[in-house]
Structures are given as C-alpha cells and as structure tokens.
C-alpha positions as CSV (number, residue, x, y, z in Angstrom):
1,X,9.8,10.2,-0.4
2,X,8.6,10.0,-4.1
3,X,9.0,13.1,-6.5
4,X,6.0,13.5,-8.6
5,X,5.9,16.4,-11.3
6,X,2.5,18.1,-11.6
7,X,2.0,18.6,-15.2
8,X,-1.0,21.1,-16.4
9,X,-2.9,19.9,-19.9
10,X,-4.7,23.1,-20.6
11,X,-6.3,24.0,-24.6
12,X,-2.9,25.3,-25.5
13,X,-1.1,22.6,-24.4
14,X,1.0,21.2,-21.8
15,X,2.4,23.3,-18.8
16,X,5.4,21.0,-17.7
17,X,6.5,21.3,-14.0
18,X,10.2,21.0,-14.2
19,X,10.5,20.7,-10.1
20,X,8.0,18.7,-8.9
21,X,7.1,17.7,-5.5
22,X,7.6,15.2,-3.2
23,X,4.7,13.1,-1.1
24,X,4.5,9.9,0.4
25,X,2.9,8.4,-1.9
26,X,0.9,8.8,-5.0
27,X,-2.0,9.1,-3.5
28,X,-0.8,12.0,-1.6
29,X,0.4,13.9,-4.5
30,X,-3.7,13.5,-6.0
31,X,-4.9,15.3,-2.9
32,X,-2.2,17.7,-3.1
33,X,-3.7,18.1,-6.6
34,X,-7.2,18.3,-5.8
35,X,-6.3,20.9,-2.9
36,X,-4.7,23.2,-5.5
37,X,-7.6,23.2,-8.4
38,X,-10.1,25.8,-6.6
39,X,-7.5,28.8,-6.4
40,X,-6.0,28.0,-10.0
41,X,-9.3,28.1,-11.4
42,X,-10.4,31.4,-10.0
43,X,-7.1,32.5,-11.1
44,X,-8.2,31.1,-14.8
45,X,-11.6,32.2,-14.7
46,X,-10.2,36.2,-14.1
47,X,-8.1,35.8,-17.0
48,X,-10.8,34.5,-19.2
49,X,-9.2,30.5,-19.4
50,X,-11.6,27.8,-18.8
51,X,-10.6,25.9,-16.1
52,X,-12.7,23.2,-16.9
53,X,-10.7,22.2,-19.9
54,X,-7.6,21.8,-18.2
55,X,-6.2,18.3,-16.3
56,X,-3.3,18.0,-14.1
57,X,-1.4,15.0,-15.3
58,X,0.6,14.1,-12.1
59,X,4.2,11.8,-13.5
60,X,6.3,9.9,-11.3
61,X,10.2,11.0,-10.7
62,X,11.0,9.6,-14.2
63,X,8.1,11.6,-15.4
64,X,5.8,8.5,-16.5
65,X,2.6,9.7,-16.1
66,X,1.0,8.5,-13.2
67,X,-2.6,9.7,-12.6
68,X,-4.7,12.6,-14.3
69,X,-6.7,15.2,-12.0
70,X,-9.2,16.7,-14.4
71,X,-10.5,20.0,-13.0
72,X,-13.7,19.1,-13.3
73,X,-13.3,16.4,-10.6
74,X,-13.2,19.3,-8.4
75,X,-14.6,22.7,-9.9
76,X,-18.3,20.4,-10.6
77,X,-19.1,20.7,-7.6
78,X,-16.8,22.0,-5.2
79,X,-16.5,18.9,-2.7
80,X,-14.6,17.0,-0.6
81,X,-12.5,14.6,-2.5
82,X,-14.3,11.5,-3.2
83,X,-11.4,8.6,-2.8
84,X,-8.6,8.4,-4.8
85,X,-8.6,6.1,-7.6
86,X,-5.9,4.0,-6.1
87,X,-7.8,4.1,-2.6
88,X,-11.0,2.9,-5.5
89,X,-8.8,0.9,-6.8
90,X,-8.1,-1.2,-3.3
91,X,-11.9,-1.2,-2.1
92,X,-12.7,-3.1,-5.6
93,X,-9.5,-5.0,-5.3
94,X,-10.6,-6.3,-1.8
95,X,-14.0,-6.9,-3.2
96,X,-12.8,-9.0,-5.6
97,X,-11.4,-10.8,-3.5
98,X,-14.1,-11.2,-1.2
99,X,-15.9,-12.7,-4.4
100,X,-13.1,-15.0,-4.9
101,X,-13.3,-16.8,-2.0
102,X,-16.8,-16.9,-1.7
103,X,-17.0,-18.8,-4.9
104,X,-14.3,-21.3,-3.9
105,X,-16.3,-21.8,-1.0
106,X,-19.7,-22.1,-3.4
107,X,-17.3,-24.0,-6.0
108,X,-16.0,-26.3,-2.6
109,X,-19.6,-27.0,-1.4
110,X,-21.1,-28.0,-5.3
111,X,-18.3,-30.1,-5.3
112,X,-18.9,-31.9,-2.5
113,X,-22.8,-32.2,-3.2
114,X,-21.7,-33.9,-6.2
115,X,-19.7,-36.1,-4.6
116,X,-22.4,-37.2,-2.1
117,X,-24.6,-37.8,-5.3
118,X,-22.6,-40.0,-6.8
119,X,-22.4,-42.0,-3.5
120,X,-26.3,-42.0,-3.4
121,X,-26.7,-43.2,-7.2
122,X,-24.2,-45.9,-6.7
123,X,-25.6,-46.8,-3.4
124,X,-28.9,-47.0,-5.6
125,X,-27.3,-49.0,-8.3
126,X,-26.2,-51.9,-5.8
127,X,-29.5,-51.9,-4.1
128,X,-31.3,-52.3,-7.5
129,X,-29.3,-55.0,-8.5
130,X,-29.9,-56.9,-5.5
C-alpha cells in the first residue's frame, strides 16, 4: 500500500508529518483527511488557532505533494465528503469521453450527408447536361 505524509499548512507555517500513513490509494488518504479535520479544529478553536486558515497538503511516499484538503472543505459546513477530486476528476474524464464519441458519431454522420450531396449534385449535373 502507498505511504502518503499528511502535511499541515497552518499561518505559521508548515507542520511536516515525518511518518506518514499508508492507504490504498490516494483517494483513501483524502477521506482519511477529511475524517480527521472536525476534531483538529475544535482542538484549534480551544487554543485560539483558526482552523479555517490551515490545509492539509497530503504528499506521496517521495513526499511530492499530492492533493490539498483545505479545512474549510469540511469545517463550512460540516458534511459528508462531496467526492474526491480524483473520483471528480473520473466522472468529467468519462464525460468527456462520452462527448467524444458522440461527436465522432455527429462528425461520422455530417460526413456522410456530405457525401450523399455530392452524389445528388453530380447526379444533377449529368441530368442537366442531358
């Protein structure tokens, strides 16, 4: 399984998580991170941070940053996780590919309309010059 390091931008600065954690994947490791920001917050908010300000900026095992997790995602309004940008990602990925093959189909039928015109104006052509 990955290792992903979750990383803590706050207005001082950046808390680096020298362990990390491990997850099946990356979108895993967001959840993980969306799970976490309610009881880190209230922690914050009793010692006077503002946990709005802060991000966690999950990095892979060669600590590349991955994905950012900005509180506010969660602490707005307290909800469910929407879906993850990589699970956003695929729905607009497949979308686009919907779209893609709908206008080769569009592009597939223009051209063959076009093709029928030309018959019909050269079919038009010999009959005129008859």
């Amino acid at each position: 399984m990955p290792l992903y390091h979750f990383h803590l931008r706050t207005e001082s600065g950046l808390d680096r998580d020298e362990d990390g954690l491990t997850f099946d994947d990356l979108d895993a490791a967001y959840l993980e991170a969306y799970a976490t920001i309610p009881a880190l917050a209230e922690e914050m908010l009793r010692t006077g941070r503002d946990p709005l300000a802060c991000t966690f900026v999950i990095s892979d095992a060669a600590d590349r940053p991955a994905l950012e997790v900005p509180f506010r995602e969660r602490v707005r309004d307290g909800a469910r996780p929407r879906k993850s940008p990589a699970q956003r990602a695929s729905c607009q990925t497949e979308r686009a590919v919907h779209l893609r093959d709908a206008l080769r189909e569009q592009h597939a039928e223009l051209r063959a309309n076009l093709e029928r015109m030309r018959d019909l104006v050269a079919d038009a052509a010999r009959a005129c010059r008859r």
